[in-house]
N, C-alpha and C positions, 0 to 999 in steps of 0.2 A: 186601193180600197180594202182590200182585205190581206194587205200585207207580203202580198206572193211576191218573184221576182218575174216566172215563166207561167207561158200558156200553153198547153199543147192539144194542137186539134188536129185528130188524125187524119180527117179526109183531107187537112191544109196540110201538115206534117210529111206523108206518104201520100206516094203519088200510084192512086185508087188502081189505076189503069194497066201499071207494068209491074210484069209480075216479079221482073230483073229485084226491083224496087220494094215493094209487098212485102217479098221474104223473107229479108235479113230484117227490115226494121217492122214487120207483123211481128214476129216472134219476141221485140222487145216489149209487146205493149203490154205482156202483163205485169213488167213491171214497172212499166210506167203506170198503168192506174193501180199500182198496188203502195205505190209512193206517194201518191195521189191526194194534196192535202182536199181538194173539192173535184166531185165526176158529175157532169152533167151528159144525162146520154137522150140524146132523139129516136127512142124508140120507135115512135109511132110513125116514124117517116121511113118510105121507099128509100131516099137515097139523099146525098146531103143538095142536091140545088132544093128540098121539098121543105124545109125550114123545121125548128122545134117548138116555137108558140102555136097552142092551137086555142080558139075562143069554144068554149064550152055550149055542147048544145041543150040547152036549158031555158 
């Protein structure tokens, strides 16, 4: 749809939990989102099972 090859989602990408794991490929992510043709980030979520859609209170 928007022409990309790759997706990269880091809590799927990196495994949240070990830190073995964390290390070497935390330290790549800046430049993975700095190559980053689109970043979608969940801020407003505790942690990734809590999702990024939220319905507006209005």
């Amino acid at each position: 749809m928007l022409g990309q090859t790759y997706l990269w989602i880091d809590s799927l990408c990196i495994v949240q939990d070990d830190i073995r794991n964390w290390r070497p490929e935390g330290s790549k992510m800046a430049d993975t989102y700095e190559n980053a043709f689109l970043t979608i980030s969940a801020t407003a979520s505790s942690d990734s099972s809590v999702g990024i859609l939220w319905r507006s209170q209005g």
